[in-house]
N, C-alpha and C positions, 0 to 999 in steps of 0.2 A: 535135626530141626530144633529150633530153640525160640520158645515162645515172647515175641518181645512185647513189654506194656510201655507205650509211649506217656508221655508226661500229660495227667489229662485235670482240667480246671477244676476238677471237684473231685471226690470219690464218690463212685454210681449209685450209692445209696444215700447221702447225702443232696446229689444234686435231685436227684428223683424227691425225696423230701419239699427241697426249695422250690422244684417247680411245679410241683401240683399244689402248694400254698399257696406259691403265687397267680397260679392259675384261676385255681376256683376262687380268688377274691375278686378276680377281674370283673369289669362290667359284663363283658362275653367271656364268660366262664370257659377256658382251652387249657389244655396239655398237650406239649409236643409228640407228634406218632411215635416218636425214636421208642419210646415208654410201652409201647404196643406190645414191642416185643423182647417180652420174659421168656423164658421155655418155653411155656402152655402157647404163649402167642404167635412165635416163632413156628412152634407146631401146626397150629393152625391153619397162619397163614399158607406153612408148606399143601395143608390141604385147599387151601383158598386155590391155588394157583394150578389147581388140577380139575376145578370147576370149569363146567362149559362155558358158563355166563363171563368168564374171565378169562377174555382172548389175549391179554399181553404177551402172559408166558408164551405160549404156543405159538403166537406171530413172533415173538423174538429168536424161541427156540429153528423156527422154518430157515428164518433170515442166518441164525449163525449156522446154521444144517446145510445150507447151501451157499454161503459168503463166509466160512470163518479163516480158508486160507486165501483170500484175497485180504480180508482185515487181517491173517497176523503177518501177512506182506506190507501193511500199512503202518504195522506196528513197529517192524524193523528187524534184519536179520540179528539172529543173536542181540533180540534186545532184552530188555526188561518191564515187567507187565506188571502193575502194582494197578490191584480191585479195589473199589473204597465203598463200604457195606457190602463184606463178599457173601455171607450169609452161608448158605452150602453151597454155595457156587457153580452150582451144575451147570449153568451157560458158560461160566469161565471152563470150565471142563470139555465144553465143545471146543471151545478154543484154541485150548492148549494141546486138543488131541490135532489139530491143525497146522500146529509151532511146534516144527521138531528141533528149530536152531532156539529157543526158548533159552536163555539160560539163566532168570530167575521169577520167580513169582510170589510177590507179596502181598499177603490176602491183611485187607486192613476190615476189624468189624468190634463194634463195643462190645458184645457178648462174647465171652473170652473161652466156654465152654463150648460152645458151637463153632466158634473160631478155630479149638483145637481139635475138634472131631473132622471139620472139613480141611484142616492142610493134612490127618494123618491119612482120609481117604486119596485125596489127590498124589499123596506122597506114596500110596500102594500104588498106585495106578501106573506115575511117573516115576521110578524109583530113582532116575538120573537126574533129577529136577530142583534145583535144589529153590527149596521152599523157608518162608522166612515169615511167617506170621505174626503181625503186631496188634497189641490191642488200643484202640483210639478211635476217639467219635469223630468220623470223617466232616462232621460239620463244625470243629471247633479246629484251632490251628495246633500244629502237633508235627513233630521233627520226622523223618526217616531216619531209621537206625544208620548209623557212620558202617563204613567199609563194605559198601555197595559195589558188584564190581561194573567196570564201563561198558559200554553199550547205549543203543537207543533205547529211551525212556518212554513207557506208553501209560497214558492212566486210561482204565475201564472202568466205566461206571452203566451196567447193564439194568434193567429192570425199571424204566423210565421213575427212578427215585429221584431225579432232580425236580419233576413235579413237583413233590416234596417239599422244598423248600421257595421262600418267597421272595422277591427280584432280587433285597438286597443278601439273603443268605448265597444265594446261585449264583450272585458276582460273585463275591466271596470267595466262596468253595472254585468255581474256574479259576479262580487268581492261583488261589493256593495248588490247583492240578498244576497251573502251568511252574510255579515253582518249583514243585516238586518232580519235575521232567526236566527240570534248567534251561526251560524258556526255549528249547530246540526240540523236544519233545511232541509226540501226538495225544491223543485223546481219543476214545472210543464210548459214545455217551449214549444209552439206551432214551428214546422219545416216545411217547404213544400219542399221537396224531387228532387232529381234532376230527371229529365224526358223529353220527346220530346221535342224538341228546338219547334215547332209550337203551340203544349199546351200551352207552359212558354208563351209564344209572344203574342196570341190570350187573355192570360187573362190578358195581361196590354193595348188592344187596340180590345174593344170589336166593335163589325158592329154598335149600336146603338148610339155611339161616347158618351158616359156618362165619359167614362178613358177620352178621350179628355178633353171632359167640367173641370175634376176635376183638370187637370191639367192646365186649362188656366184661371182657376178660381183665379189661385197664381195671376195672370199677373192686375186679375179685381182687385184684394184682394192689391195689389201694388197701386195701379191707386188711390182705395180709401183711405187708410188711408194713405200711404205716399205721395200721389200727384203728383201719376203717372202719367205719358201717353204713353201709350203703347197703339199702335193700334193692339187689339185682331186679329182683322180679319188677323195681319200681320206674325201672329206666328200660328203655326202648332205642336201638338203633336207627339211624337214618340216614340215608343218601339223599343230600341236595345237590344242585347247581347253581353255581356262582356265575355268574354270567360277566361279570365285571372283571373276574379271577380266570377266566375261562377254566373253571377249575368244579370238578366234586369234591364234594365236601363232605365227609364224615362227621357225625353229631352222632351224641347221648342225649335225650331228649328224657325229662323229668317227667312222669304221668301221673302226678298232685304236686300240692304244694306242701314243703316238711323242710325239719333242716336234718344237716347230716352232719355227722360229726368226725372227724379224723386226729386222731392223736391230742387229742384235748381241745381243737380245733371248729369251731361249731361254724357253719357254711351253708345259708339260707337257698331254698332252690322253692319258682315258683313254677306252676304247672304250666308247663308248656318249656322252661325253660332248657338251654342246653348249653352242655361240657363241645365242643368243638374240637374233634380231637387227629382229625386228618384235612391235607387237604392236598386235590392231585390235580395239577392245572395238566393242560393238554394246550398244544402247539402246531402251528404249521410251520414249515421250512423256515420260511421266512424270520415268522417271530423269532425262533428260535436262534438263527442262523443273526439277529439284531441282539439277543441277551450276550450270544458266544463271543459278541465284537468285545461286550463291555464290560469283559472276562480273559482279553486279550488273546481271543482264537479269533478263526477264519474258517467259515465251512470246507471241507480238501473233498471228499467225498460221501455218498448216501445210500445208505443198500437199505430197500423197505423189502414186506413182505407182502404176497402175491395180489392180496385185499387193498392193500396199501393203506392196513392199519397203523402200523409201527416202522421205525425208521429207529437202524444204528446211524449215527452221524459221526463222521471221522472229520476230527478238526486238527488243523494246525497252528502250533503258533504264530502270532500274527509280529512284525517287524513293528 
């Protein structure tokens, strides 16, 4: 197994620099989520995702527990299965324990550490599998490694992160799946469903404040490698609703007015104000099934989970 690093527009320390500069000058002070996750956040989050309040995991994990070898019949005999943000990839892990004609799986994720811990776990488990790990920001454009072998091409993208991103980055990123499947390819896109505004809210601001921590984790995550100073204790978490976004929104909210300073950097914040630092639109069939056109798929089929919170969506490329 040979760790690949695709060619990426910045180096991660660097672009991490430019865009929380750029960020905190803005009128609406944001940094993109991708920055969430360091180590500590990654960690975190891992624990986020075993809270009650946060039904995603567990209606995805249902849906592939009971749909994951009709998805990798969707996927293609002896095809090929490339994750984009595969994290530790434990839902691809249901998967692939589904796809015994599997014959390659390329976990694509920017943390290059965690990226190498989860292909060598998967590579115990699978040891006939042959695994091929690259490291690249699935939301910027970025090659597949050459001498690929043939087969159907499947791109998975679980854990409804296309939320994530905004209309035109999620054109985009579809453009780019389907290129990278050669436009004959499928697609397997995790969604989480539009539902009770108190559900959506509860799972980005659970009682045991972990959603907090992971979010002011950015602030420690600033403090150390750019030289920050941000008084944590001075910022506060929040979950809103964007109603126009159909989306929650993650904010760091200011509780006074101070300025703060980052690598020489001085960045006025007035009380009340806020860093914006997530944001997770939710979707019905439909909407979604209209983004996928104009990204060049075609909804093929849907497997939700028993609440009919979440939906994997199997899309085709579209003629």
């Amino acid at each position: 197994m040979r760790l690949e690093r695709a060619r990426l527009p910045n180096h991660a320390d660097a672009a991490f620099r430019e865009e929380v500069f750029a960020g905190l000058a803005s009128p609406q002070k944001r940094i993109p989520c991708c920055w969430l996750y360091d180590a500590r956040g990654s960690q975190l989050f891992e624990e986020i995702t075993r809270l009650e309040e946060y039904y995603p995991t567990r209606a995805e994990a249902e849906i592939l527990s009971r749909h994951a070898g009709e998805i990798a019949g969707f996927c293609g005999e002896r095809g090929l299965l490339f994750e984009y943000g595969a994290g530790s990839a434990l839902k691809s892990e249901i998967l692939i324990g589904a796809y015994p004609s599997l014959r390659l799986y390329l976990p694509i994720d920017i943390a290059g550490d965690m990226l190498e811990q989860t292909a060598m776990r998967i590579g115990e488990r699978f040891p006939k599998l042959d695994i091929r790990p690259i490291i690249a920001d699935f939301n910027q454009e970025f090659e597949l490694p050459a001498g690929l072998p043939p087969g159907p091409r499947a791109a998975f993208f679980p854990g409804s992160t296309i939320g994530n991103l905004n209309l035109r980055e999620s054109v985009a990123f579809l453009r780019r799946l389907r290129r990278h499947v050669d436009g004959r390819g499928n697609a397997v896109i995790g969604v989480d469903l539009k539902k009770r505004l108190m559900t959506l809210l509860n799972a980005y601001d659970d009682r045991e404040g972990v959603t907090a921590a992971f979010n002011l984790n950015l602030l420690e995550r600033i403090n150390r490698e750019l030289d920050g100073a941000f008084p944590i204790d001075r910022f506060a978490h929040e979950a809103r609703w964007n109603a126009e976004e159909s989306a929650v929104e993650m904010h760091l909210v200011s509780l006074d007015s101070r300025i703060v300073e980052v690598a020489g950097h001085r960045f006025r914040f007035a009380a009340g104000e806020t860093i914006h630092t997530e944001s997770s639109r939710k979707y019905d069939v439909a909407a979604f099934a209209g983004l996928a056109a104009l990204g060049g798929w075609r909804v093929a089929k849907i497997w939700r989970d028993e609440k009919g919170r979440f939906a994997e969506i199997g899309l085709e490329a579209s003629s």
